[in-house]
MITIGU-426169 format. One record per residue (C-alpha): residue number from 1; residue in three letters; x, y, z. Coordinates in pm, 1 decimal, always signed. Layout:
! residues N
num / residu / x / y / z
NUM / Ala / X / Y / Z
...
! end
This chain:
! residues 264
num / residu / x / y / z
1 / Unk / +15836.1 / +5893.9 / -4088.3
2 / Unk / +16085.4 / +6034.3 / -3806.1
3 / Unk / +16093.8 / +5677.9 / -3627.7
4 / Unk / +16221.2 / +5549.1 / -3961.7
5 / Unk / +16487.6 / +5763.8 / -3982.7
6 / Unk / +16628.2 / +5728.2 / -3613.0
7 / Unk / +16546.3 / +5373.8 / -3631.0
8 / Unk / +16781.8 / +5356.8 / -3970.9
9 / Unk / +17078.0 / +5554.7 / -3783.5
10 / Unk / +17047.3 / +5374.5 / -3485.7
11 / Unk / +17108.3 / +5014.1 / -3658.5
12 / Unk / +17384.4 / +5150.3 / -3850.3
13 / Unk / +17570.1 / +5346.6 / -3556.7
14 / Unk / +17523.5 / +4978.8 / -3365.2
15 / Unk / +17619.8 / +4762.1 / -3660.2
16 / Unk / +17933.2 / +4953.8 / -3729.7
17 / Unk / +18028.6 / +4921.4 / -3375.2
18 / Unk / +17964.0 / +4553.3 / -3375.5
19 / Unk / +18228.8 / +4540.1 / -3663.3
20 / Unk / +18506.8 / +4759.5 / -3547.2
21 / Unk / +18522.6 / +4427.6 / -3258.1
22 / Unk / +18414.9 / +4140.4 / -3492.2
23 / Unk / +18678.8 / +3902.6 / -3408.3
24 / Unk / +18798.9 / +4031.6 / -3075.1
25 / Unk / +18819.4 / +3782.1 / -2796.5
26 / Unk / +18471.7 / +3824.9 / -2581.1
27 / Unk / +18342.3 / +3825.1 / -2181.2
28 / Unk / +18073.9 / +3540.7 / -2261.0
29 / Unk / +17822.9 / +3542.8 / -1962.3
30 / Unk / +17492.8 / +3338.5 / -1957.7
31 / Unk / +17160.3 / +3477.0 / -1895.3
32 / Unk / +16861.9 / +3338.3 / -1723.2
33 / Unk / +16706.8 / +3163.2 / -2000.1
34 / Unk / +17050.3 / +3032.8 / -2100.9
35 / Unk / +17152.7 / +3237.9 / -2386.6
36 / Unk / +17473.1 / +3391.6 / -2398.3
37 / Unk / +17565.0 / +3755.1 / -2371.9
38 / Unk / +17898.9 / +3961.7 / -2436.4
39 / Unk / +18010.7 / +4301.3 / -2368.9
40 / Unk / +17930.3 / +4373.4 / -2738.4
41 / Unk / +17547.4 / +4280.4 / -2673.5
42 / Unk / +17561.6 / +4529.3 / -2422.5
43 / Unk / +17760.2 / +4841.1 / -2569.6
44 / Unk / +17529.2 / +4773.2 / -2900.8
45 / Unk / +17229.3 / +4817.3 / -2627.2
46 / Unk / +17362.4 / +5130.6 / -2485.8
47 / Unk / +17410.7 / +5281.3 / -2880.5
48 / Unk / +17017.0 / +5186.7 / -2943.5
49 / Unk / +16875.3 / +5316.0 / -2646.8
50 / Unk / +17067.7 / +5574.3 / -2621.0
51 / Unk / +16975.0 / +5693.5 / -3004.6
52 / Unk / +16644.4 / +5617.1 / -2914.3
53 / Unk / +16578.0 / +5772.0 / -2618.8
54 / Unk / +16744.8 / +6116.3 / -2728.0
55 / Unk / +16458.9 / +6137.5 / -3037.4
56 / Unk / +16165.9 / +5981.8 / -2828.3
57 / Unk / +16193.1 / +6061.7 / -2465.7
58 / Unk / +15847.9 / +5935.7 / -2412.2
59 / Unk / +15882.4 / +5628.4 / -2594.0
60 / Unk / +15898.8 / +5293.7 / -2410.8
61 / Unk / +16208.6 / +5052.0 / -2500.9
62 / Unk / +16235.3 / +4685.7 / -2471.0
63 / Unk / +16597.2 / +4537.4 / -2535.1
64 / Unk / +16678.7 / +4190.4 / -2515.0
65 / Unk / +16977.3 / +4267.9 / -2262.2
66 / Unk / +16741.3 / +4442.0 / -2021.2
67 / Unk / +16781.7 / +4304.4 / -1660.4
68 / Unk / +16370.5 / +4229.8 / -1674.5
69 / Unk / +16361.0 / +4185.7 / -2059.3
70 / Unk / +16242.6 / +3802.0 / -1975.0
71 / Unk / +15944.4 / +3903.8 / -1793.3
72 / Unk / +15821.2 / +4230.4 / -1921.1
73 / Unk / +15494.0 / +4238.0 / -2180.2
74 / Unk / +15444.5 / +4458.5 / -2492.2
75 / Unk / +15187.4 / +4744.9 / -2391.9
76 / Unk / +14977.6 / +4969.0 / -2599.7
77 / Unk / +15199.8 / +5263.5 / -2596.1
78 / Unk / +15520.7 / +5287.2 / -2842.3
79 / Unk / +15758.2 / +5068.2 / -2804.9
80 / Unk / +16063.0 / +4999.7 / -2924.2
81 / Unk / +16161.9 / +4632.6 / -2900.5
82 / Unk / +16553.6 / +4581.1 / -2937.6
83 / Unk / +16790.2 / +4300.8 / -3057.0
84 / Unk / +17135.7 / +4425.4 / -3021.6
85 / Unk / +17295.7 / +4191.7 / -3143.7
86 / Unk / +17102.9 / +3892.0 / -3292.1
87 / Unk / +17320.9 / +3569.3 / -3351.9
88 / Unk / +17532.0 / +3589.8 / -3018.9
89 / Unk / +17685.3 / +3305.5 / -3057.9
90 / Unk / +17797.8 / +3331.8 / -3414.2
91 / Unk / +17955.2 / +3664.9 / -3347.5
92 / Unk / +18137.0 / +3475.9 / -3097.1
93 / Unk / +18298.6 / +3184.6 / -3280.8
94 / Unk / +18383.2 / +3437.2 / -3520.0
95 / Unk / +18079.5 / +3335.5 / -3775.6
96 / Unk / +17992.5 / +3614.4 / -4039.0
97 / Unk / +17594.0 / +3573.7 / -3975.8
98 / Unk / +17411.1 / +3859.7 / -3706.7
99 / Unk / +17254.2 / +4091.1 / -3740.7
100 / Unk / +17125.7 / +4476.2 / -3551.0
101 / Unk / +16746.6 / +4429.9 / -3511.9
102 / Unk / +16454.7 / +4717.1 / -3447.0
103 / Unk / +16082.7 / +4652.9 / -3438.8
104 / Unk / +15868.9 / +4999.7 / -3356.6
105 / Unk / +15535.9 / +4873.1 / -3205.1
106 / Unk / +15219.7 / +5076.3 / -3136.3
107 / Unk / +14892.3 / +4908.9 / -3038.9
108 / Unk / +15011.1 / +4595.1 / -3010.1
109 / Unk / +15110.1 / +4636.8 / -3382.7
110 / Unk / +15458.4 / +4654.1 / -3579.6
111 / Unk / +15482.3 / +4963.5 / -3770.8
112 / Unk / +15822.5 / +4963.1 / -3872.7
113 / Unk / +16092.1 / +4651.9 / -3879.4
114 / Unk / +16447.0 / +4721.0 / -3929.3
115 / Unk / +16734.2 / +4433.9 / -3955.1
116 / Unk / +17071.8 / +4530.8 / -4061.9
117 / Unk / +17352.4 / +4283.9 / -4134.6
118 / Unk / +17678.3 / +4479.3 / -4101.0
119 / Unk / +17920.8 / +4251.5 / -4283.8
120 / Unk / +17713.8 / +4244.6 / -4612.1
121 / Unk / +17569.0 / +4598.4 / -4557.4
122 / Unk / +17199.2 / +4490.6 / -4613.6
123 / Unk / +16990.2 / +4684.9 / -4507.2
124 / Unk / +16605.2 / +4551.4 / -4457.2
125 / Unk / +16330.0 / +4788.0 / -4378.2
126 / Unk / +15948.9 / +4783.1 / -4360.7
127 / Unk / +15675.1 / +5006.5 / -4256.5
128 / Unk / +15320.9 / +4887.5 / -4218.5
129 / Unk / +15101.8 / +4949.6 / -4577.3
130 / Unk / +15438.2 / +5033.6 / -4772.7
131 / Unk / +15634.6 / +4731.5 / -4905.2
132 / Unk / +15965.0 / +4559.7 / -4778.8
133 / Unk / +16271.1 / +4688.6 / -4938.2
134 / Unk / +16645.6 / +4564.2 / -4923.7
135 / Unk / +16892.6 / +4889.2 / -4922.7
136 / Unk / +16633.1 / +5125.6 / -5057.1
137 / Unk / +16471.4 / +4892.8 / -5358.6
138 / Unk / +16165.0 / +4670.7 / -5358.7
139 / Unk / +16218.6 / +4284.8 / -5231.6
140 / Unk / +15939.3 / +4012.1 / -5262.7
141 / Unk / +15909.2 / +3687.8 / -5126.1
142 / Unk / +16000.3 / +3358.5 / -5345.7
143 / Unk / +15734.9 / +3173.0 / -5574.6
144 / Unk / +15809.2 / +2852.4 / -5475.3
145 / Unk / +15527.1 / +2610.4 / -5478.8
146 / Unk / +15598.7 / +2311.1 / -5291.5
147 / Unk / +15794.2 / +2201.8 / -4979.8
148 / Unk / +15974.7 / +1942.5 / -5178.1
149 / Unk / +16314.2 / +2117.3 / -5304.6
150 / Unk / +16228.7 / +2460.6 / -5046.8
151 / Unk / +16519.1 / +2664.2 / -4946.1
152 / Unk / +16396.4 / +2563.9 / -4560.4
153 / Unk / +16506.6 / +2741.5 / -4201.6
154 / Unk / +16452.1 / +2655.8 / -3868.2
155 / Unk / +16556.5 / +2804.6 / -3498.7
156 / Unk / +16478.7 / +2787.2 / -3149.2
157 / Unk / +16522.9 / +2924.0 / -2803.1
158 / Unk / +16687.0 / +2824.6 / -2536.2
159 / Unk / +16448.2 / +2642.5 / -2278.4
160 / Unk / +16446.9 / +2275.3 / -2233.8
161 / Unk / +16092.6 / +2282.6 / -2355.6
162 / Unk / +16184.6 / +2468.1 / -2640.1
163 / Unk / +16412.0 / +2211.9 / -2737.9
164 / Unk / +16201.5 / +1895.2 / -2731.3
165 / Unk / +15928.6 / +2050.7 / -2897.0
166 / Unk / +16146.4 / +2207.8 / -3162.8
167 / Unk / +16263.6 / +1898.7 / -3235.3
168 / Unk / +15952.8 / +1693.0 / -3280.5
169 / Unk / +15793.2 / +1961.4 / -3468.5
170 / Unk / +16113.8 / +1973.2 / -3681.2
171 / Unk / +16137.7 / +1564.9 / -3711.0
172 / Unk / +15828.8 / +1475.6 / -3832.8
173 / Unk / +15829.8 / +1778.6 / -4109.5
174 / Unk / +16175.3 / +1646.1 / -4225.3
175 / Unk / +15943.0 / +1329.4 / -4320.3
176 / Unk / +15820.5 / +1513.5 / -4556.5
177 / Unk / +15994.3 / +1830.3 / -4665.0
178 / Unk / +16369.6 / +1923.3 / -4757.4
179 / Unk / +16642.1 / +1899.4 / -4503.7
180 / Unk / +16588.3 / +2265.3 / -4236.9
181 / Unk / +16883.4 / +2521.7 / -4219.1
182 / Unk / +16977.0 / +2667.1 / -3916.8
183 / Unk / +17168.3 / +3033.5 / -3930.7
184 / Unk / +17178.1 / +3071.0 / -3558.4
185 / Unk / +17013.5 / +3431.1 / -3641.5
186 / Unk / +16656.8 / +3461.0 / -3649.6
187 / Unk / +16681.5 / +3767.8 / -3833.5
188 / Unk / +16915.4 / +3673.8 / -4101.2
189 / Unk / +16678.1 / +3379.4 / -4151.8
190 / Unk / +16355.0 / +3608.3 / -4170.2
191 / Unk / +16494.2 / +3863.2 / -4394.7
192 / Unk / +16608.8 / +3585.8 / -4631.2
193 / Unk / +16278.2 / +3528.1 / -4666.8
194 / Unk / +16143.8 / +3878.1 / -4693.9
195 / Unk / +16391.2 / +3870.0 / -4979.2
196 / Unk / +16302.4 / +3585.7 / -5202.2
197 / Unk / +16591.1 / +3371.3 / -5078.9
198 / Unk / +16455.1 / +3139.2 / -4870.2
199 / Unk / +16096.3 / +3013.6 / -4916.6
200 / Unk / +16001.6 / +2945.8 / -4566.6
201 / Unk / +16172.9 / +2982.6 / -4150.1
202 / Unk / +15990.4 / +2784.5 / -3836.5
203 / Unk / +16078.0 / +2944.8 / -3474.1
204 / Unk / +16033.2 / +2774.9 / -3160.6
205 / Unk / +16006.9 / +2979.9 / -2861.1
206 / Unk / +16153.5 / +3269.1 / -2961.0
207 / Unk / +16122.8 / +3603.5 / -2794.8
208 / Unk / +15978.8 / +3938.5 / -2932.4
209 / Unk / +16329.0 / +4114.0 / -3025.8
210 / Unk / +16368.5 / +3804.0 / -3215.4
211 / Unk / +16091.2 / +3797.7 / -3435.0
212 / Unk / +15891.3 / +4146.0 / -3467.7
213 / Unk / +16126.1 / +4352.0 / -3722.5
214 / Unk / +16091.7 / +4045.1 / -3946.1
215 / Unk / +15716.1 / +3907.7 / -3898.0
216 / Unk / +15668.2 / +4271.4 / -4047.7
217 / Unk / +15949.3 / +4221.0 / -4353.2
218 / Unk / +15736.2 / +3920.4 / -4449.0
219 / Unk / +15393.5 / +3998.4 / -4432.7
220 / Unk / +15517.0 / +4346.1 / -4616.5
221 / Unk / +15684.8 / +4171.7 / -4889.5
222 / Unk / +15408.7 / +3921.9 / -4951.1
223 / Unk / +15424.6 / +3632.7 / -4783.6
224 / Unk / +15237.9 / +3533.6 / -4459.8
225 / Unk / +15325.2 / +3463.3 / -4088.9
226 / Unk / +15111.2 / +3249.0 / -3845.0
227 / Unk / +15147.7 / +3045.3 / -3530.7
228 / Unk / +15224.3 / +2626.4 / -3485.0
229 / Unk / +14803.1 / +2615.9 / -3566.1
230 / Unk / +14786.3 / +2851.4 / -3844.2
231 / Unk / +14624.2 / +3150.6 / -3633.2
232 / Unk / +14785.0 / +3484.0 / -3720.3
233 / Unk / +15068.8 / +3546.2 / -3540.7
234 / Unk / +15081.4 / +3829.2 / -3270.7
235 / Unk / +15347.3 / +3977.3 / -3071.2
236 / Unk / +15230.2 / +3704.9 / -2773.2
237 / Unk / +15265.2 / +3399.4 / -3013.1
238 / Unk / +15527.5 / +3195.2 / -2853.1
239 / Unk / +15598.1 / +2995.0 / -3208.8
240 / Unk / +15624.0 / +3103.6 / -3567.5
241 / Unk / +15569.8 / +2976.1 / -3964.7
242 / Unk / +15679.1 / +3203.3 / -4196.2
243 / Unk / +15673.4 / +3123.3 / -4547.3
244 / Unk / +15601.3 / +3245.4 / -4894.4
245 / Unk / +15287.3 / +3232.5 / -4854.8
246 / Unk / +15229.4 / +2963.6 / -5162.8
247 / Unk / +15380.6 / +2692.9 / -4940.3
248 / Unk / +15204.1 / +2772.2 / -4615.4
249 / Unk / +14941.2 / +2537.3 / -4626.6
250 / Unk / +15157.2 / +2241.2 / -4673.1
251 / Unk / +15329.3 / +2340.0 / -4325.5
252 / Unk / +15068.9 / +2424.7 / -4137.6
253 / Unk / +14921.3 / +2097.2 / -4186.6
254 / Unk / +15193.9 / +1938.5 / -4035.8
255 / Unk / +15277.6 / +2166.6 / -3763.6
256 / Unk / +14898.3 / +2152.6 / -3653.7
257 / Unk / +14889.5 / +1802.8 / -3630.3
258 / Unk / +15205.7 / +1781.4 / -3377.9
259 / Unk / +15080.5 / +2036.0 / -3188.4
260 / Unk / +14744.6 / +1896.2 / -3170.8
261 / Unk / +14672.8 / +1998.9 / -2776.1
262 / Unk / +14684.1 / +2364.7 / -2816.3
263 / Unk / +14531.5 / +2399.9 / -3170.0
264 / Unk / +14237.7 / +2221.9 / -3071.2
! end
């Protein structure tokens, strides 16, 4: 698969780049939507598209640090949907946890997710029908059985609504699960468990770039993804459960009920 390949060198080329300045004091502006953006979120862009553009001329390309990435849908032609730089703000309180993120789309449907971590050089790759693998060898998701004891994540975006409803979701399944982690990287936190090292992430609001690459690491390596209600979850869903897929169940049943209005 030549989209695999460019997809592969095109993380890399970015993530390096993203170290050589790992550290350096940043230009910290704030986008619409609230969420903050440095010069390295943008030269990281550039290396992508520019990668990506050279091999697939034709291709379309949605990057989180587009001007009109907020309002822009997901078509049925290819598409390349970009996170330069995922964990902004960890990279810029100097916190070892980002990551270089590439979901190829076709259809409507993830083909191929890519999420590279450039301090630990992990590399996390899956293509549609052909497994999840960390730096070339076969991962699989956890076997853990219950919620109670569950290496647990959680993240949002950054909306006021997001918030509140993050937080109620998150409160009333602390009532009843283990204590949530949150990485400040959606993509370190679904490729953890892709990997078998978490058993389970919840996502509020989050945004394509955020969440495609690693919907596809999960589902690849075994586990399953849905929305707040349980419905699978599509590039529109808003919210996300990822889990093990053993553990699901006992999630679901809380998230449904606190979302209530739109699962009905």
């Amino acid at each position: 698969m030549h989209e695999l390949e460019i997809g592969i060198s095109a993380v890399k080329t970015a993530g390096n780049y993203i170290l050589s300045v790992f550290g350096q004091p940043q230009d910290i502006r704030f986008k619409s939507d609230n969420s903050p953006v440095t010069d390295t979120d943008l030269k990281s862009s550039e290396v992508i598209k520019k990668t990506l553009s050279d091999a697939f001329p034709n291709h379309t390309i949605l990057c989180e640090e587009s001007p009109d990435a907020l309002t822009r849908t997901i078509g049925s032609e290819p598409t390349w949907v970009i996170d330069p730089l995922d964990g902004t703000s960890n990279f810029i309180a100097h916190i070892p946890l980002f990551a270089v993120v590439i979901g190829y789309v076709v259809g409507g449907k993830t083909q191929l997710g890519i999420i590279f971590d450039p301090l630990h050089n992990d590399l996390f790759v899956a293509q549609t029908g052909k497994g999840t693998t960390l730096n070339g060898q076969p991962v699989h998701v956890s076997t853990k059985k219950s919620v109670r004891g569950a290496m647990l994540f959680a993240g949002r975006g950054y909306r006021d609504r997001d918030h509140e409803r993050h937080g109620q979701i998150i409160y009333a399944l602390e009532q009843q699960t283990t204590y949530f982690r949150r990485l400040g990287s959606a993509a370190i936190m679904l490729a953890s468990v892709a990997a078998g090292r978490a058993d389970s992430v919840i996502l509020t609001g989050n945004k394509p770039w955020d969440v495609v690459a690693g919907a596809l690491l999960i589902t690849e390596a075994g586990g399953q993804v849905t929305d707040y209600c349980g419905s699978p979850w599509s590039i529109e869903s808003t919210d996300l459960v990822a889990t093990n897929g053993t553990i699901h169940d006992q999630l679901i049943e809380i998230t449904r009920k606190q979302d209530v209005a739109t699962c009905l």
